[in-house]
Z-matrix of the N, CA and C atoms (Angstrom, degrees):
N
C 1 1.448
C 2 1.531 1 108.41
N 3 1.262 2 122.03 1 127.77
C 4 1.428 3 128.57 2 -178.29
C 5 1.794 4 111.49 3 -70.02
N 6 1.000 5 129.15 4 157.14
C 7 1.260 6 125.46 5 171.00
C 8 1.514 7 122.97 6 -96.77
N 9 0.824 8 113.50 7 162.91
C 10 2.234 9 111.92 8 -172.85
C 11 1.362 10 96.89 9 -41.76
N 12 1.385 11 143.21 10 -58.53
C 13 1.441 12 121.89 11 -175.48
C 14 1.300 13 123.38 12 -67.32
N 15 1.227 14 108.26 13 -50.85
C 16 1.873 15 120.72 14 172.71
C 17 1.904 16 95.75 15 -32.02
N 18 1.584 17 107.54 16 -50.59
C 19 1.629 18 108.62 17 -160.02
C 20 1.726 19 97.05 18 -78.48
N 21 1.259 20 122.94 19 -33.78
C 22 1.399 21 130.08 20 -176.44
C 23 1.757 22 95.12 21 -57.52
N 24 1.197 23 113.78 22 -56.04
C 25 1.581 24 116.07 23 -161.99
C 26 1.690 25 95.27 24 -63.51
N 27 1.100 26 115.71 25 -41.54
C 28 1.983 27 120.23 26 -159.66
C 29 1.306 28 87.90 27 -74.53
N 30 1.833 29 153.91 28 -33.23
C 31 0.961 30 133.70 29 -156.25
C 32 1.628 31 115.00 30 -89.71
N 33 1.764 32 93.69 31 -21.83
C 34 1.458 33 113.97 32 -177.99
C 35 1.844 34 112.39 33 -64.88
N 36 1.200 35 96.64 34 -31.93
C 37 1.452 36 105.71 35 -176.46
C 38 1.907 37 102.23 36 -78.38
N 39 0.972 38 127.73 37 -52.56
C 40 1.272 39 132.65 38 -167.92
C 41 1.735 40 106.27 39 -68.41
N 42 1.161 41 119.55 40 133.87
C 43 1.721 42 117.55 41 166.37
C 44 1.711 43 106.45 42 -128.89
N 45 1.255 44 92.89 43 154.03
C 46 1.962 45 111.53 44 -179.27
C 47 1.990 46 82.88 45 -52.71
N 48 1.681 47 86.79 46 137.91
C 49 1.410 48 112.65 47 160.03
C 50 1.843 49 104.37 48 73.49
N 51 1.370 50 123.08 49 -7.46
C 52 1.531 51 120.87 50 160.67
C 53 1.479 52 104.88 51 -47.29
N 54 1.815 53 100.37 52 147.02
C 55 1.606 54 98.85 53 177.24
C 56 1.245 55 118.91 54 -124.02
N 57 1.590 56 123.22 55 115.93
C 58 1.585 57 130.02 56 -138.45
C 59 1.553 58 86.24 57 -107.55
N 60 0.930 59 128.52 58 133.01
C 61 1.894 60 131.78 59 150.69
C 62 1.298 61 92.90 60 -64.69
N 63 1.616 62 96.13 61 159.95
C 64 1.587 63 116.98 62 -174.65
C 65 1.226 64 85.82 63 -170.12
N 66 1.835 65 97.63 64 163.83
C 67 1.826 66 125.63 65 151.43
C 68 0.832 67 88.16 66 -120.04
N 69 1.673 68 99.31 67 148.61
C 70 1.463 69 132.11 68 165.72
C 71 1.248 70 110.61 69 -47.10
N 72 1.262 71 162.32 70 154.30
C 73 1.677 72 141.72 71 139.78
C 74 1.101 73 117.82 72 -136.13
N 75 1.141 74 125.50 73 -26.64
C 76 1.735 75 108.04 74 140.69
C 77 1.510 76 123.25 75 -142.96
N 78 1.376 77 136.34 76 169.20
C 79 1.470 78 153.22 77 -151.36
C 80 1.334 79 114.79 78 -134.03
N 81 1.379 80 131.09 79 113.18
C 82 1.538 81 129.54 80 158.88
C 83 1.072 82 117.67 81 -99.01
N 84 1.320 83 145.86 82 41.71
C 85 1.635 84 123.75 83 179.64
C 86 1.198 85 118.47 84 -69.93
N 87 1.539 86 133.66 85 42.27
C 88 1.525 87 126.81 86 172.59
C 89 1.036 88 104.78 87 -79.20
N 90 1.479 89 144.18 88 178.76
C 91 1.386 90 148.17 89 148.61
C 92 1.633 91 105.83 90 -53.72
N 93 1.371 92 108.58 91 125.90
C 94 1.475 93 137.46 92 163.48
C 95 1.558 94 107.34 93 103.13
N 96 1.621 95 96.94 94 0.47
C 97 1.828 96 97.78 95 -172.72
C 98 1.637 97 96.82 96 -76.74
N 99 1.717 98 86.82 97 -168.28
C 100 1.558 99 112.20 98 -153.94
C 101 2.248 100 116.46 99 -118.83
N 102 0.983 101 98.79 100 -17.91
C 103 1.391 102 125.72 101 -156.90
C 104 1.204 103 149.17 102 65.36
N 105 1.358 104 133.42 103 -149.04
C 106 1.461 105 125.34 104 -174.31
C 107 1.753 106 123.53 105 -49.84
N 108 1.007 107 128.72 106 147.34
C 109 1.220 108 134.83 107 170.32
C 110 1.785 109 104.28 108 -121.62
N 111 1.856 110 103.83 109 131.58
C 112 1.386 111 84.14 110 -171.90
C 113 1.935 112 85.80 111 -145.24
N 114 1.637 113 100.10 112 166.47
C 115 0.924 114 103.47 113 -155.19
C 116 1.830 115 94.48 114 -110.27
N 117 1.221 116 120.18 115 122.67
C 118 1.391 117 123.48 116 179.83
C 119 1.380 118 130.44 117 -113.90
N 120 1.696 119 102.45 118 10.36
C 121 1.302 120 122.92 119 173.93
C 122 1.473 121 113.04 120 68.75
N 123 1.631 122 130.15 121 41.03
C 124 1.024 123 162.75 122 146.35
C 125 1.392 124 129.89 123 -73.20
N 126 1.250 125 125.47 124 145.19
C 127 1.742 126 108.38 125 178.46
C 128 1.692 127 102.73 126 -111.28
N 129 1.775 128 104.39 127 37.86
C 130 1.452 129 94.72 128 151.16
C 131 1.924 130 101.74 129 -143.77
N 132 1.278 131 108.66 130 142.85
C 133 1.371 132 111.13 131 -171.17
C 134 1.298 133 112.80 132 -53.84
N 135 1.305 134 116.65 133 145.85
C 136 1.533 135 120.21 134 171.40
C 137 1.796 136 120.34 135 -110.71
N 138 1.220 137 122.47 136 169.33
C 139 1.323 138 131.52 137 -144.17
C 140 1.456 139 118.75 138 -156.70
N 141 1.325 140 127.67 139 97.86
C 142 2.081 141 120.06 140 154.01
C 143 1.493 142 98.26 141 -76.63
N 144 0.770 143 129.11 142 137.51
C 145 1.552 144 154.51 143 123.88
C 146 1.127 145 107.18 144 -42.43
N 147 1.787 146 113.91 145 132.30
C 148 0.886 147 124.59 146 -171.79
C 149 1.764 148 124.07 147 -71.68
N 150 1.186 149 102.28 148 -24.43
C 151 1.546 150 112.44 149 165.83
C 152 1.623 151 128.05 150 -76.22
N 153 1.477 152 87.25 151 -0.08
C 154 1.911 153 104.26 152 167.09
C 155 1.306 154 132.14 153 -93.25
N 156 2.008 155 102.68 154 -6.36
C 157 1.478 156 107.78 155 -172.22
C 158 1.751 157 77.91 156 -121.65
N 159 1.652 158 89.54 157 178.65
C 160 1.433 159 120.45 158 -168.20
C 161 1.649 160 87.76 159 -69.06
N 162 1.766 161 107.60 160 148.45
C 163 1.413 162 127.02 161 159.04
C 164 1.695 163 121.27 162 -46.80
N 165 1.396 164 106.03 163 -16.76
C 166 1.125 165 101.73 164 -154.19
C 167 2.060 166 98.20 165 -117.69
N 168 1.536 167 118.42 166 89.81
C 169 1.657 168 115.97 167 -168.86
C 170 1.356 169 116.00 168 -28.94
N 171 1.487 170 110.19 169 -27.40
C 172 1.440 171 101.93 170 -158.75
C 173 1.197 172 107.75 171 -89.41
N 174 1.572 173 118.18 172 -5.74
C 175 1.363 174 132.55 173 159.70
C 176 1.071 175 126.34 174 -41.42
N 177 1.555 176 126.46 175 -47.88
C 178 1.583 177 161.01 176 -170.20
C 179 1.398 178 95.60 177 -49.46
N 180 1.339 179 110.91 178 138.64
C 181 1.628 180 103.51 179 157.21
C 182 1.212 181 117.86 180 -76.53
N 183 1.401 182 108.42 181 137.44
C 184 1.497 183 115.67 182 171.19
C 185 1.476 184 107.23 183 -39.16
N 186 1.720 185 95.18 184 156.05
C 187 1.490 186 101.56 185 167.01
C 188 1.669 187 113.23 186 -76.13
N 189 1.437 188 126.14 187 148.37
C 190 1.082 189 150.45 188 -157.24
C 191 1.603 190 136.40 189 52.26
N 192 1.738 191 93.22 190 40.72
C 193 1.511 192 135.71 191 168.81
C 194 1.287 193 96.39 192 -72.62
N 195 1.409 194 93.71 193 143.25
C 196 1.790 195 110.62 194 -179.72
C 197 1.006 196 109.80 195 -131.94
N 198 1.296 197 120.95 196 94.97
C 199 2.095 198 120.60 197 -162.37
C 200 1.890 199 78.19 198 -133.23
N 201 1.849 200 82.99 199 172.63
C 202 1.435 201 103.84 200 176.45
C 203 2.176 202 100.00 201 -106.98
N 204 1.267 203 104.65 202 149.05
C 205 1.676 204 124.46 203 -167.76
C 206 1.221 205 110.03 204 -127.41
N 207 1.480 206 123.21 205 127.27
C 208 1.159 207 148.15 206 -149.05
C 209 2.112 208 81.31 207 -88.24
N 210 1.465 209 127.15 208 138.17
C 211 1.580 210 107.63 209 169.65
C 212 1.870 211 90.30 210 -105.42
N 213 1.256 212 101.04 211 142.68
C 214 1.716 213 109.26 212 177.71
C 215 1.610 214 110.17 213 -112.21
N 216 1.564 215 115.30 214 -30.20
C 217 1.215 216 110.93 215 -173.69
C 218 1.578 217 95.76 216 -169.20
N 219 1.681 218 120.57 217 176.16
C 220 1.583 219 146.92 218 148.38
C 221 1.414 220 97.80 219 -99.19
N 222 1.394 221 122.23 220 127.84
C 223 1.439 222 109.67 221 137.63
C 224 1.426 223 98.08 222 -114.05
N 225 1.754 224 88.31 223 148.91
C 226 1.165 225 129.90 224 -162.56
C 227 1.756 226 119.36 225 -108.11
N 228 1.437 227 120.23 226 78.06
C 229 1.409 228 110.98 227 -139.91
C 230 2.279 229 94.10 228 -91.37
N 231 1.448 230 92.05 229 154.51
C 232 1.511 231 111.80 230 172.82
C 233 1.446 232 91.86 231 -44.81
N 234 1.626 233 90.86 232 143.20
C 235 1.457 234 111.80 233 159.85
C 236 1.567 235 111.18 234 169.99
N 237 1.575 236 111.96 235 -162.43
C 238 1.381 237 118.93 236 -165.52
C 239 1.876 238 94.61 237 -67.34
N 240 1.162 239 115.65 238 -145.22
C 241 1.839 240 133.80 239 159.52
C 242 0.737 241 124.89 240 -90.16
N 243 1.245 242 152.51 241 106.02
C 244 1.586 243 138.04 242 -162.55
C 245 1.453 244 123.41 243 72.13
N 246 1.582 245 113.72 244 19.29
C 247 1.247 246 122.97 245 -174.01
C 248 1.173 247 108.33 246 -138.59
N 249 1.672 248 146.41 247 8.04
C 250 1.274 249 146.26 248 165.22
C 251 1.077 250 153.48 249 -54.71
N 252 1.567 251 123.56 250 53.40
C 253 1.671 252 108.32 251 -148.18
C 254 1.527 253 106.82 252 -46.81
N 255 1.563 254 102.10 253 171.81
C 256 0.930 255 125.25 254 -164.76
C 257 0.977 256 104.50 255 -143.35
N 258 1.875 257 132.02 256 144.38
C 259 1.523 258 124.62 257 169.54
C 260 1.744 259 93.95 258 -144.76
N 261 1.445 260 105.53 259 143.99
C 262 1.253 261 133.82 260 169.22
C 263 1.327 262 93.00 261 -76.74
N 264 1.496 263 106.83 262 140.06
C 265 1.560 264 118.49 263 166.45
C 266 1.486 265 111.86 264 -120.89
N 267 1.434 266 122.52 265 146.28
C 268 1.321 267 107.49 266 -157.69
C 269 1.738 268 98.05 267 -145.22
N 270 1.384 269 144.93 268 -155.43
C 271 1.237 270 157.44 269 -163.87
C 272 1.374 271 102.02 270 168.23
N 273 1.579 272 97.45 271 139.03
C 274 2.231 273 89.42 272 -170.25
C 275 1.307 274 77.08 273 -94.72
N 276 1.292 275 101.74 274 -150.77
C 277 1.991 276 98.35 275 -133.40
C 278 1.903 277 76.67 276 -141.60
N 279 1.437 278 113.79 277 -43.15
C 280 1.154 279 103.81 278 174.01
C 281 1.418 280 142.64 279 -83.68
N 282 1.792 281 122.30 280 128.92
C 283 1.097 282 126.10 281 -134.37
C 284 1.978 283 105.86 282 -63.17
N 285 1.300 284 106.86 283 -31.99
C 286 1.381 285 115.74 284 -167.99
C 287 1.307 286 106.62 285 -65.60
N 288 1.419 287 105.24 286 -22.28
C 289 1.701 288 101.56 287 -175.81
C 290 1.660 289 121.98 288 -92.18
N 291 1.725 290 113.07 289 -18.74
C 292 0.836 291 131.52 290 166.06
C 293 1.907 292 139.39 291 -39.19
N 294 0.906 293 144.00 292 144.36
C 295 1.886 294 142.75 293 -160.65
C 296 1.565 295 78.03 294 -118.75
N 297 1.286 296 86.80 295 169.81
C 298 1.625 297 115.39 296 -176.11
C 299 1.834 298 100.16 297 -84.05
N 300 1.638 299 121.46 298 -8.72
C 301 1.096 300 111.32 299 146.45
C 302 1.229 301 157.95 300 -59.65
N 303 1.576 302 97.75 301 -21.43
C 304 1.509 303 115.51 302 172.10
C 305 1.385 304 147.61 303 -14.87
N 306 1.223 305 133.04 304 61.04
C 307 1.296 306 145.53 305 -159.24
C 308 1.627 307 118.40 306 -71.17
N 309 1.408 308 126.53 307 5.55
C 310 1.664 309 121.58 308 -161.30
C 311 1.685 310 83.77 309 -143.59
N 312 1.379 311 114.72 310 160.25
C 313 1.843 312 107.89 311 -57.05
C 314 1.150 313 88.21 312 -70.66
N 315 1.424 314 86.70 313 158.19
C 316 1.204 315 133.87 314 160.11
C 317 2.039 316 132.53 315 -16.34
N 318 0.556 317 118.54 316 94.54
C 319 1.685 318 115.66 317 171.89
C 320 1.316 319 100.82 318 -30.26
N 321 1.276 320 114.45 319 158.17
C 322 1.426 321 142.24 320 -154.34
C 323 1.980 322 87.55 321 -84.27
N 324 1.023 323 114.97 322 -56.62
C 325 1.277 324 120.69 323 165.93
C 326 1.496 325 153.91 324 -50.78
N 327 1.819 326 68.70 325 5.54
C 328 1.874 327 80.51 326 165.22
C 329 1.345 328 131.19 327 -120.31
N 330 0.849 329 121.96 328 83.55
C 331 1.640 330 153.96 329 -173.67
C 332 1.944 331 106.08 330 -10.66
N 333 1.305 332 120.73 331 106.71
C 334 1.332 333 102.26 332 159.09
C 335 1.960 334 101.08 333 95.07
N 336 1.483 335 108.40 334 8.68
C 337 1.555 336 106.77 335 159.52
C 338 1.429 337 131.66 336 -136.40
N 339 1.584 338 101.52 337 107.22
C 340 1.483 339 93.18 338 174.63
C 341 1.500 340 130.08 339 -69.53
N 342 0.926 341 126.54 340 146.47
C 343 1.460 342 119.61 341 172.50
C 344 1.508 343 111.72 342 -82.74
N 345 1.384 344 119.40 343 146.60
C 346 1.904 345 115.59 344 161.68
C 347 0.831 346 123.73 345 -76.99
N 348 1.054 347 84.67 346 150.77
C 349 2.149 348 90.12 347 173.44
C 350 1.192 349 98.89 348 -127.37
Protein backbone atom coordinates (compact mmCIF):
# COMPACT_ATOMS: atom_id res chain seq x y z
CA UNK A 1 0.00 0.00 0.00
CA UNK A 2 1.53 3.36 -0.99
CA UNK A 3 1.48 6.11 1.55
CA UNK A 4 -0.34 9.78 1.10
CA UNK A 5 2.73 11.04 -0.81
CA UNK A 6 3.71 7.92 -2.82
CA UNK A 7 -0.42 8.27 -3.78
CA UNK A 8 -0.09 12.23 -4.12
CA UNK A 9 2.94 11.71 -6.62
CA UNK A 10 0.94 8.59 -8.73
CA UNK A 11 -2.15 10.90 -9.12
CA UNK A 12 0.03 13.78 -10.46
CA UNK A 13 1.26 11.65 -13.22
CA UNK A 14 -2.15 10.25 -14.38
CA UNK A 15 -4.84 12.80 -16.17
CA UNK A 16 -8.80 12.25 -17.02
CA UNK A 17 -9.00 10.46 -20.44
CA UNK A 18 -5.01 9.06 -20.42
CA UNK A 19 -4.93 5.59 -22.03
CA UNK A 20 -3.34 2.92 -19.66
CA UNK A 21 -2.97 -0.84 -21.14
CA UNK A 22 -4.19 -3.40 -18.82
CA UNK A 23 -5.21 -7.27 -18.40
CA UNK A 24 -8.30 -8.18 -17.40
CA UNK A 25 -7.65 -10.26 -14.04
CA UNK A 26 -10.65 -10.75 -12.63
CA UNK A 27 -14.69 -10.58 -13.46
CA UNK A 28 -17.89 -10.33 -11.27
CA UNK A 29 -20.95 -10.25 -13.32
CA UNK A 30 -23.18 -12.10 -10.73
CA UNK A 31 -26.05 -10.15 -9.37
CA UNK A 32 -24.94 -7.49 -6.75
CA UNK A 33 -21.30 -7.59 -8.24
CA UNK A 34 -19.04 -4.77 -9.16
CA UNK A 35 -16.96 -5.47 -12.42
CA UNK A 36 -13.72 -5.92 -14.07
CA UNK A 37 -10.56 -5.61 -12.17
CA UNK A 38 -7.56 -4.98 -14.38
CA UNK A 39 -4.07 -4.93 -14.01
CA UNK A 40 -2.10 -1.77 -15.47
CA UNK A 41 1.15 -2.38 -13.96
CA UNK A 42 0.65 0.19 -11.18
CA UNK A 43 1.08 -0.29 -7.42
CA UNK A 44 -2.54 0.72 -6.97
CA UNK A 45 -5.40 -1.63 -8.22
CA UNK A 46 -7.43 -0.69 -11.08
CA UNK A 47 -11.24 -0.92 -11.81
CA UNK A 48 -14.46 -0.65 -14.72
CA UNK A 49 -17.45 -0.15 -12.95
CA UNK A 50 -20.00 -2.07 -13.62
CA UNK A 51 -22.20 0.56 -15.24
CA UNK A 52 -19.27 1.09 -17.79
CA UNK A 53 -19.53 -2.35 -19.45
CA UNK A 54 -22.36 -3.74 -21.56
CA UNK A 55 -25.69 -5.10 -19.60
CA UNK A 56 -25.11 -8.15 -20.96
CA UNK A 57 -21.67 -10.31 -18.77
CA UNK A 58 -21.01 -12.20 -21.60
CA UNK A 59 -20.31 -9.02 -23.28
CA UNK A 60 -17.23 -8.36 -20.92
CA UNK A 61 -13.96 -9.27 -22.12
CA UNK A 62 -12.77 -12.33 -20.98
CA UNK A 63 -10.34 -12.43 -18.30
CA UNK A 64 -6.76 -12.17 -19.66
CA UNK A 65 -7.82 -9.47 -22.32
CA UNK A 66 -5.30 -6.99 -23.17
CA UNK A 67 -7.14 -3.73 -24.30
CA UNK A 68 -6.17 -0.09 -23.74
CA UNK A 69 -8.49 1.99 -20.59
CA UNK A 70 -9.62 5.31 -20.64
CA UNK A 71 -8.12 6.53 -16.55
CA UNK A 72 -11.17 8.84 -15.11
CA UNK A 73 -10.09 9.09 -11.54
CA UNK A 74 -8.08 7.50 -8.00
CA UNK A 75 -10.35 7.08 -5.31
CA UNK A 76 -8.74 7.62 -2.40
CA UNK A 77 -10.58 5.81 0.49
CA UNK A 78 -10.60 7.05 4.53
CA UNK A 79 -8.20 5.65 6.68
CA UNK A 80 -5.21 5.76 9.14
CA UNK A 81 -1.66 7.62 7.33
CA UNK A 82 -0.04 5.53 5.23
CA UNK A 83 -2.84 3.11 5.24
CA UNK A 84 -5.44 4.20 2.48
CA UNK A 85 -6.28 2.00 -0.25
CA UNK A 86 -6.59 3.41 -3.21
CA UNK A 87 -8.22 2.31 -6.61
CA UNK A 88 -7.74 3.63 -10.12
CA UNK A 89 -10.96 3.90 -11.95
CA UNK A 90 -10.87 3.35 -15.51
CA UNK A 91 -13.42 2.83 -18.83
CA UNK A 92 -11.98 0.43 -21.66
CA UNK A 93 -11.49 2.41 -24.53
CA UNK A 94 -13.10 -0.20 -26.75
CA UNK A 95 -16.49 0.60 -28.09
CA UNK A 96 -17.89 -3.13 -28.12
CA UNK A 97 -17.02 -3.52 -24.65
CA UNK A 98 -18.54 -0.45 -23.47
CA UNK A 99 -22.45 0.00 -21.21
CA UNK A 100 -24.70 2.64 -22.09
CA UNK A 101 -22.82 4.31 -19.12
CA UNK A 102 -19.95 5.35 -20.86
CA UNK A 103 -18.60 8.60 -19.85
CA UNK A 104 -14.96 9.13 -21.92
CA UNK A 105 -14.70 11.17 -24.22
CA UNK A 106 -16.81 13.23 -23.99
CA UNK A 107 -19.80 14.14 -26.48
CA UNK A 108 -19.28 16.83 -28.77
CA UNK A 109 -21.61 18.75 -26.43
CA UNK A 110 -19.71 19.29 -23.71
CA UNK A 111 -18.32 22.56 -23.67
CA UNK A 112 -14.63 23.16 -22.54
CA UNK A 113 -13.22 19.24 -22.69
CA UNK A 114 -10.62 17.92 -24.59
CA UNK A 115 -10.13 14.41 -24.64
CA UNK A 116 -6.30 12.70 -24.64
CA UNK A 117 -4.82 11.04 -26.84
Amino acid sequence: MLDDEELGALRQTLHLGQKLTGTVVFAFPKPGTVGLGVDVGLAVPAFVDVLLLPDDPDKWPPLGTVAEFYYLHMVIHDGPPGARPAQIRLQIVDPKFQGTGAVWPPKAQDPGINPAT
